[in-house]
The first five atom37 places (N, CA, C, CB, O) and aatype in JSON, in Angstrom:
{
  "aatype": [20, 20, 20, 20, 20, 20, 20, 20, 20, 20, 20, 20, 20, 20, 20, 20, 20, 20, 20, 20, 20, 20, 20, 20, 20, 20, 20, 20, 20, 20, 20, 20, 20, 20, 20, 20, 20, 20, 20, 20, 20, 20, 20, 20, 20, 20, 20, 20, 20, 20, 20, 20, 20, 20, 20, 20, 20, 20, 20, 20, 20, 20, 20, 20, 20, 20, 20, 20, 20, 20, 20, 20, 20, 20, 20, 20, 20, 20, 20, 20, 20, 20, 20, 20],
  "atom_mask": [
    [1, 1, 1, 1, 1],
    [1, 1, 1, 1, 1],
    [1, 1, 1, 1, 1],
    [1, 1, 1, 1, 1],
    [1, 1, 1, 1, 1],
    [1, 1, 1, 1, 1],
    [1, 1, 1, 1, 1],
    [1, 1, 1, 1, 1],
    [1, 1, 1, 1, 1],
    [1, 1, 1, 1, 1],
    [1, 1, 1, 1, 1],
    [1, 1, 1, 1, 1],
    [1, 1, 1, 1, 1],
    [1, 1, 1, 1, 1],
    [1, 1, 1, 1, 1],
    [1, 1, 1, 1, 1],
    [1, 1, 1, 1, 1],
    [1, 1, 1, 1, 1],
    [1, 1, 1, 1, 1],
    [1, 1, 1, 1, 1],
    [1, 1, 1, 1, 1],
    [1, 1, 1, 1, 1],
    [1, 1, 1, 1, 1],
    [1, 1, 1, 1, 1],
    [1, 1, 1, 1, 1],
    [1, 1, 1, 1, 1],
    [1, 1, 1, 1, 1],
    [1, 1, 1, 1, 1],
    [1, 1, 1, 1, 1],
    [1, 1, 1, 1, 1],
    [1, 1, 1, 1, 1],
    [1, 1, 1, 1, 1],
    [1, 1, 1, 1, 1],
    [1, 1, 1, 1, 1],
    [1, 1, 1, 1, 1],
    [1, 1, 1, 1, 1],
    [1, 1, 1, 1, 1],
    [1, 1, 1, 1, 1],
    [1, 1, 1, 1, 1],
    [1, 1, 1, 1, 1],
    [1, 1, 1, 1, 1],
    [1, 1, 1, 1, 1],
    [1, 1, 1, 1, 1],
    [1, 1, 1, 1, 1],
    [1, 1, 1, 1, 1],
    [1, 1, 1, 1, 1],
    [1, 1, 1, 1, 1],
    [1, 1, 1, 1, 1],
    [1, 1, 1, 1, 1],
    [1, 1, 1, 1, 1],
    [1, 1, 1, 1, 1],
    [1, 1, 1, 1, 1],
    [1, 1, 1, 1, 1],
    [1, 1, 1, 1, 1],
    [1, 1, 1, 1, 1],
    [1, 1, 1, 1, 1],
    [1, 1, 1, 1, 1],
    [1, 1, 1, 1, 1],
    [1, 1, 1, 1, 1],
    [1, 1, 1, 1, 1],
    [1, 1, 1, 1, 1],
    [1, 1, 1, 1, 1],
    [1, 1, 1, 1, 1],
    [1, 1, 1, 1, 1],
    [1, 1, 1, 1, 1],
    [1, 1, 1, 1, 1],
    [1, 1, 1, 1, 1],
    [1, 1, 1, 1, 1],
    [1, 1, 1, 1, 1],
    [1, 1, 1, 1, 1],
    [1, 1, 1, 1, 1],
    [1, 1, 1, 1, 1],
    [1, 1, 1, 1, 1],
    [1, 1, 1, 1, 1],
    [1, 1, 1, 1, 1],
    [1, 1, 1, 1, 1],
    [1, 1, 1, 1, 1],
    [1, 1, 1, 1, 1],
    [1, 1, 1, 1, 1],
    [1, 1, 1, 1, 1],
    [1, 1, 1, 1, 1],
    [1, 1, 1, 1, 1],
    [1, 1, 1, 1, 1],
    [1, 1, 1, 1, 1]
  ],
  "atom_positions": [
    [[-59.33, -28.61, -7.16], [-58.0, -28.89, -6.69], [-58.04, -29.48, -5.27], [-57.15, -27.62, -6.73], [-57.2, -30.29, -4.89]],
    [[-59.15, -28.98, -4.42], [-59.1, -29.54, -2.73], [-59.51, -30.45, -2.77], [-59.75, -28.97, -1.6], [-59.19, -31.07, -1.75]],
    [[-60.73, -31.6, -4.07], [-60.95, -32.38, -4.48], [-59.82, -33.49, -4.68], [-61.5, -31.93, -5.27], [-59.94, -34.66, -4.3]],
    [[-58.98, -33.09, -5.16], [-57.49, -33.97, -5.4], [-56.87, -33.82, -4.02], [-56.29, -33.27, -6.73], [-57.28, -34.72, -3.27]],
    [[-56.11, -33.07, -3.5], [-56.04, -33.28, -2.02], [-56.89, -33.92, -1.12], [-55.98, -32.28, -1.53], [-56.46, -34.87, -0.47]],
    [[-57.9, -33.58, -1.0], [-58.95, -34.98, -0.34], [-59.06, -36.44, -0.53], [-60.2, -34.82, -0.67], [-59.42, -37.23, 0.34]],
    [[-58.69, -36.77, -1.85], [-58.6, -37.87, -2.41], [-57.31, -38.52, -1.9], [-58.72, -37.7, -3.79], [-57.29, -39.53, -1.2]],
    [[-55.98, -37.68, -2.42], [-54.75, -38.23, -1.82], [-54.52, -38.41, -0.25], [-53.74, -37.41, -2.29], [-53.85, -39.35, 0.2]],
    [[-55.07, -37.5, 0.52], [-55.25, -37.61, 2.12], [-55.62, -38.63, 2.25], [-56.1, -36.79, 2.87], [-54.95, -39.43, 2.89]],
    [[-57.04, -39.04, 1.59], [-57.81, -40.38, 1.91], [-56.99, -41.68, 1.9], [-58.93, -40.59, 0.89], [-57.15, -42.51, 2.8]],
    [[-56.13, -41.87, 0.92], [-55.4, -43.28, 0.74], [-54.42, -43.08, 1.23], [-55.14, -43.88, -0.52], [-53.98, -43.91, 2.03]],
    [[-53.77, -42.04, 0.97], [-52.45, -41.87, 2.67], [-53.02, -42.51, 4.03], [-52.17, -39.81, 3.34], [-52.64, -43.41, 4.77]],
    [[-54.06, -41.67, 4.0], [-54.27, -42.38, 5.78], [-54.75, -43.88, 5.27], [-55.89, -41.41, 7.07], [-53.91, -44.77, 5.39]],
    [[-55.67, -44.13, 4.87], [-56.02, -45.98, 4.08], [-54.55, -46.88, 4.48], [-56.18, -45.96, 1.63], [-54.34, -47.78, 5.29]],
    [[-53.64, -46.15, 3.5], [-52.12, -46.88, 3.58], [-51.45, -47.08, 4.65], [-51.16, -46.28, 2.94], [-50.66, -48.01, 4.82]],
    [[-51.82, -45.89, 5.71], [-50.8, -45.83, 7.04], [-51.76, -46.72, 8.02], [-50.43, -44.0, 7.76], [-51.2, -47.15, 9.03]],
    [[-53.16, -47.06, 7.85], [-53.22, -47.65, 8.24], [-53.21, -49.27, 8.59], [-53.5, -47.11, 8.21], [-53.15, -49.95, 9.61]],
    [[-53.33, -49.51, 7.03], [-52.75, -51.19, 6.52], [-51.3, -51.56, 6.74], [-52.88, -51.43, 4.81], [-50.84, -52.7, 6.81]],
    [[-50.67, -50.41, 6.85], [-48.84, -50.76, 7.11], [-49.17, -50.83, 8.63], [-47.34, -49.25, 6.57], [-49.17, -52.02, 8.92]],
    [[-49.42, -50.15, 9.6], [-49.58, -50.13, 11.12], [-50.26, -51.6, 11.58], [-50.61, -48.77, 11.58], [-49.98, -52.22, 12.6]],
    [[-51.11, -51.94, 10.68], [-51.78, -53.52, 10.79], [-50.83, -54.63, 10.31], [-53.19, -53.69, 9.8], [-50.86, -55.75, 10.82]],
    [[-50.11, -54.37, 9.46], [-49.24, -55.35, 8.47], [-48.07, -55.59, 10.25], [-48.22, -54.2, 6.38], [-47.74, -56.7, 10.68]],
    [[-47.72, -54.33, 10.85], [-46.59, -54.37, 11.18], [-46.78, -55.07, 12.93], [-45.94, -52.84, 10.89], [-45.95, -55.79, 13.49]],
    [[-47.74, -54.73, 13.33], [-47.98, -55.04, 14.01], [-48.56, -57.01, 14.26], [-48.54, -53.97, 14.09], [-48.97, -57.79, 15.12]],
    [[-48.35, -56.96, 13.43], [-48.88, -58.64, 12.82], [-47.33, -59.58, 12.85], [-49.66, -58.54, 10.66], [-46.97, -60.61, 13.41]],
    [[-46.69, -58.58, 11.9], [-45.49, -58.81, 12.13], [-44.65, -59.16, 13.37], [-45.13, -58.0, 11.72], [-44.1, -60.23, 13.61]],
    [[-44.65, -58.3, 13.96], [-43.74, -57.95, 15.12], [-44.85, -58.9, 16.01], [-43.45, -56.01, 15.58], [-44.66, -59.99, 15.47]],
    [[-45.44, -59.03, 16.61], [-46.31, -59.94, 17.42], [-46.23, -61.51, 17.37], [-47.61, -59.61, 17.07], [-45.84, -62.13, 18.36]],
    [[-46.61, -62.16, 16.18], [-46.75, -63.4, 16.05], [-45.33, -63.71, 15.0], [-48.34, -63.75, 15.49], [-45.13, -64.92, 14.89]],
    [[-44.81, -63.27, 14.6], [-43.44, -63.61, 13.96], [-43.89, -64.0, 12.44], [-42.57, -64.98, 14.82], [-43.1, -64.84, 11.99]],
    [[-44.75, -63.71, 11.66], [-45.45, -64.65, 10.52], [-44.44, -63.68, 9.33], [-47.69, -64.54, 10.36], [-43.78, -62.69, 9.65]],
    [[-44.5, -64.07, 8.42], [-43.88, -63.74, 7.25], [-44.74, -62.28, 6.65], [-43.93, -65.15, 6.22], [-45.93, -62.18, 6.93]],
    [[-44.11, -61.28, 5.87], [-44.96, -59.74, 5.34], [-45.88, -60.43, 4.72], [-44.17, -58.48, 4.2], [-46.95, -59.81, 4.74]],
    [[-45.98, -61.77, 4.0], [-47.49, -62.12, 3.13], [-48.19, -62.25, 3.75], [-47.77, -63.15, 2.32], [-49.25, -61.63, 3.73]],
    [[-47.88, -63.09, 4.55], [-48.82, -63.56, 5.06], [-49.79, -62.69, 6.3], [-48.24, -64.68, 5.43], [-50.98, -62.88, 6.56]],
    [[-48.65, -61.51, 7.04], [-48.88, -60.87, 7.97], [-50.18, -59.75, 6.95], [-47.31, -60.26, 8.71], [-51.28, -59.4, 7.39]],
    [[-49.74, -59.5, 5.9], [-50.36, -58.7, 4.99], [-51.69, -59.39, 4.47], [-49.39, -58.39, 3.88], [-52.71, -58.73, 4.64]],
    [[-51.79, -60.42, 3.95], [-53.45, -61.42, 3.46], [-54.03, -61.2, 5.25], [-53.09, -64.0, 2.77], [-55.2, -60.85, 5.46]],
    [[-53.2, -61.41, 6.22], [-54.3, -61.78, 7.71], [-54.71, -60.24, 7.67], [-53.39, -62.46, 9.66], [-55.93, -60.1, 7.75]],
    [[-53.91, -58.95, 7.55], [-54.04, -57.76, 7.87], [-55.43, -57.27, 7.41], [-52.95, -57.05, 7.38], [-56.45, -57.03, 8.06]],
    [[-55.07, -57.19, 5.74], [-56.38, -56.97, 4.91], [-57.47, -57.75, 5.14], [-56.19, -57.14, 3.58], [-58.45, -57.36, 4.51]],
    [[-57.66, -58.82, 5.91], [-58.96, -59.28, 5.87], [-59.4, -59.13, 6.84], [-59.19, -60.38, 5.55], [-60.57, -59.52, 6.91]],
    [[-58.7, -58.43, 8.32], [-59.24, -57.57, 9.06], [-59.71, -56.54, 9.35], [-58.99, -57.52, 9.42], [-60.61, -56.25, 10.14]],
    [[-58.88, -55.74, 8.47], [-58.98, -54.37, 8.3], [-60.05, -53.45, 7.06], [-57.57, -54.13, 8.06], [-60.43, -52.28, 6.96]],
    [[-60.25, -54.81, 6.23], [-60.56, -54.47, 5.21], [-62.16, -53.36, 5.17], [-60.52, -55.81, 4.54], [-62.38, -52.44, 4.39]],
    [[-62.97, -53.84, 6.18], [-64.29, -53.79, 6.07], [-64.31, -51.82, 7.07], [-65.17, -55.59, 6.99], [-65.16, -50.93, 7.08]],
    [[-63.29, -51.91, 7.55], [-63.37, -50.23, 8.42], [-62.56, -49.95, 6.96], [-62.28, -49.78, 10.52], [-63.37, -49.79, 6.05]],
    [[-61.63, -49.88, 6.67], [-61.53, -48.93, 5.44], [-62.04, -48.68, 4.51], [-60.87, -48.94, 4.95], [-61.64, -47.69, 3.89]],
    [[-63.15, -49.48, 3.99], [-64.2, -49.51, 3.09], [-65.1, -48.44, 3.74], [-64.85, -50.98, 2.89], [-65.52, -47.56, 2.99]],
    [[-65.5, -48.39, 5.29], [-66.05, -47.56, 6.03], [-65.77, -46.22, 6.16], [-66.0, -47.97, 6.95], [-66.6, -45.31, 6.09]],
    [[-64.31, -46.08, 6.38], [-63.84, -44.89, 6.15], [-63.85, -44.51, 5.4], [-63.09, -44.63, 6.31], [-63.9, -43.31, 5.65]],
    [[-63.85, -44.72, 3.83], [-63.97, -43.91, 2.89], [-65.96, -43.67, 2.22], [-62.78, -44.63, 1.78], [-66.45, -43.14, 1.23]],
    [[-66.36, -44.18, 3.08], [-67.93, -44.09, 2.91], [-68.43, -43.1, 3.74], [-68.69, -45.38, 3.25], [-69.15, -42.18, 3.35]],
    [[-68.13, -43.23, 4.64], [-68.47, -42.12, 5.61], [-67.79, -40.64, 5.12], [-67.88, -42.58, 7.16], [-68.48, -39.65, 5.35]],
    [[-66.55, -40.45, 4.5], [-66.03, -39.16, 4.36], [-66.73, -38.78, 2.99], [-64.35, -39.1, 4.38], [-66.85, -37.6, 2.63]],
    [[-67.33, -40.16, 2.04], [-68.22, -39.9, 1.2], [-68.9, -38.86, 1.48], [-68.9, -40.79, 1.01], [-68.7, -37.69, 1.17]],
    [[-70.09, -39.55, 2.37], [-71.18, -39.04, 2.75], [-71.31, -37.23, 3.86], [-71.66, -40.4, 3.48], [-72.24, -36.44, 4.04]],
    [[-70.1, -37.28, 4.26], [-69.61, -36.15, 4.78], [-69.76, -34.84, 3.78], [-68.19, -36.45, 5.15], [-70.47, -33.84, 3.88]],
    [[-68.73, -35.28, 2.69], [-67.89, -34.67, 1.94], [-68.79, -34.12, 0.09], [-66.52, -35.91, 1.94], [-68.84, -33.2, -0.73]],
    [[-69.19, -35.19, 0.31], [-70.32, -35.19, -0.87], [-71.23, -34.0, -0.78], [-71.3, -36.53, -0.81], [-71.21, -33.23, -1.73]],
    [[-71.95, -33.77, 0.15], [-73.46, -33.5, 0.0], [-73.21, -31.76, 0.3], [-74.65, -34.54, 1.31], [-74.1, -30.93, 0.15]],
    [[-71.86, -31.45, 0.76], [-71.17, -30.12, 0.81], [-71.43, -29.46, -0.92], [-69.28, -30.4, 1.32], [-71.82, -28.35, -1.26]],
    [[-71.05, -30.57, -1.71], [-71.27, -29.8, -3.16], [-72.21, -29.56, -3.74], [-70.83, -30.21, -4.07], [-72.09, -28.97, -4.82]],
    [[-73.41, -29.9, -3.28], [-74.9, -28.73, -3.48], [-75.66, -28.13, -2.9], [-75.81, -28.98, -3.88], [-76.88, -28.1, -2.78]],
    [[-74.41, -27.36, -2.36], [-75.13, -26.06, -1.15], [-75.13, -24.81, -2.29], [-73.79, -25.52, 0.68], [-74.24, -24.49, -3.08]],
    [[-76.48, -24.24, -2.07], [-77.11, -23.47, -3.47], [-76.1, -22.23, -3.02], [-79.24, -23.05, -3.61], [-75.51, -22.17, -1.94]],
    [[-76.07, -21.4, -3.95], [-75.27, -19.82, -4.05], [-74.15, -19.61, -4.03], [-75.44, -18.96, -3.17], [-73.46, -20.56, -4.4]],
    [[-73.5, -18.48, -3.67], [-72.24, -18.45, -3.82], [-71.68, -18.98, -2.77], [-71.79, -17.33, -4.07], [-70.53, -19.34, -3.01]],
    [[-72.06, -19.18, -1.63], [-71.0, -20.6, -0.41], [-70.92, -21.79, -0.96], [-71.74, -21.15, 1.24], [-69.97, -22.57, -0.83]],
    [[-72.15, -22.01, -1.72], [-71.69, -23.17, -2.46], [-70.72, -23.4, -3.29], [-72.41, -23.51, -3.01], [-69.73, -24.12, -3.17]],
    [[-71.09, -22.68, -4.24], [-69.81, -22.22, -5.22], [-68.21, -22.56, -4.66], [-69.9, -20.43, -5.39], [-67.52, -23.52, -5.02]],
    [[-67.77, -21.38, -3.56], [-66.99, -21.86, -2.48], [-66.82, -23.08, -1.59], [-67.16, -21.18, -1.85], [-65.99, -23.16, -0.69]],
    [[-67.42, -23.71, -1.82], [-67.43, -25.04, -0.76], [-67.47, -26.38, -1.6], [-68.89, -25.04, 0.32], [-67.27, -27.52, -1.2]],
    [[-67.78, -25.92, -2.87], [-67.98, -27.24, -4.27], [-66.69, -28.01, -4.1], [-68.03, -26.54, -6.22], [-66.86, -29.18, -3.75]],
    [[-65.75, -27.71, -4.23], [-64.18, -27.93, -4.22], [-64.37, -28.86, -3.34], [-63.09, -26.76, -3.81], [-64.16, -29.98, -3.81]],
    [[-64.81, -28.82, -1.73], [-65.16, -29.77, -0.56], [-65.95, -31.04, -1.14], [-66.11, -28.98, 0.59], [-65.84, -32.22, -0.82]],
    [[-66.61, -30.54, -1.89], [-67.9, -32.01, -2.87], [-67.1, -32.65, -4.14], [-69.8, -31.08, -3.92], [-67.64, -33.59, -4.72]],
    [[-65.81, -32.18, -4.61], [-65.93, -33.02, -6.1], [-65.61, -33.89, -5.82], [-65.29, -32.77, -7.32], [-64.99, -34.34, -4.86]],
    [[-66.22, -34.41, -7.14], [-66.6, -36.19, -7.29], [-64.95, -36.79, -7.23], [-67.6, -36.74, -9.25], [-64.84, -38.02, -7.21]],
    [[-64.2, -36.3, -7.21], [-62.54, -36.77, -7.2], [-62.82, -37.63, -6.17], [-61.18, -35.56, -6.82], [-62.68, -38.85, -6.25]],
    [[-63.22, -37.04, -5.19], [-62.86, -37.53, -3.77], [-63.87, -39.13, -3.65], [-63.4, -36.09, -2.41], [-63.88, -39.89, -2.68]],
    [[-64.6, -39.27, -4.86], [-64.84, -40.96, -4.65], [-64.05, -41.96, -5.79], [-66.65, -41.32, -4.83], [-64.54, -43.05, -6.11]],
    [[-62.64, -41.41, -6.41], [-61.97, -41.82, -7.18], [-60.86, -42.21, -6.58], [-61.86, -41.1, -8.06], [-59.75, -41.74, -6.83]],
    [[-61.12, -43.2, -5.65], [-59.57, -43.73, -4.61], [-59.24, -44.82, -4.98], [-59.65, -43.97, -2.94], [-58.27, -45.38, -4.47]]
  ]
}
């Protein structure tokens, strides 16, 4: 279940941060939401790919800690959380 919450956290923040780029694109140079949005994503694109690699690699390797903390801490590792 903290697997699914991790996952949805992940693209919440992903989203808030492509709207904060979209808007700021906006409001600055005056360009239209498409277009402010195609310039956004092709800036932004390569740290959010990052961000969700890194919380990978964080988040992952928590789910084969041997015994019962593991057990407890698996929830922190499921594979959900690379289903964004």
């Amino acid at each position: 279940m903290f697997g699914f919450v991790l996952a949805i956290g992940i693209v919440v923040d992903d989203a808030i941060i492509v709207v904060e780029a979209v808007t700021a694109l906006y409001d600055e140079s005056g360009m239209s939401a498409q277009e402010g949005t195609y310039r956004a994503m092709k800036d932004i694109s390569a740290p959010v790919v990052a961000i969700a690699l890194i919380l990978a690699a964080v988040f992952v390797p928590v789910g084969f800690i041997p015994g019962i903390v593991g057990r407890l801490y698996q929830q922190f590792g499921d594979n959900n959380c690379l289903y964004q």
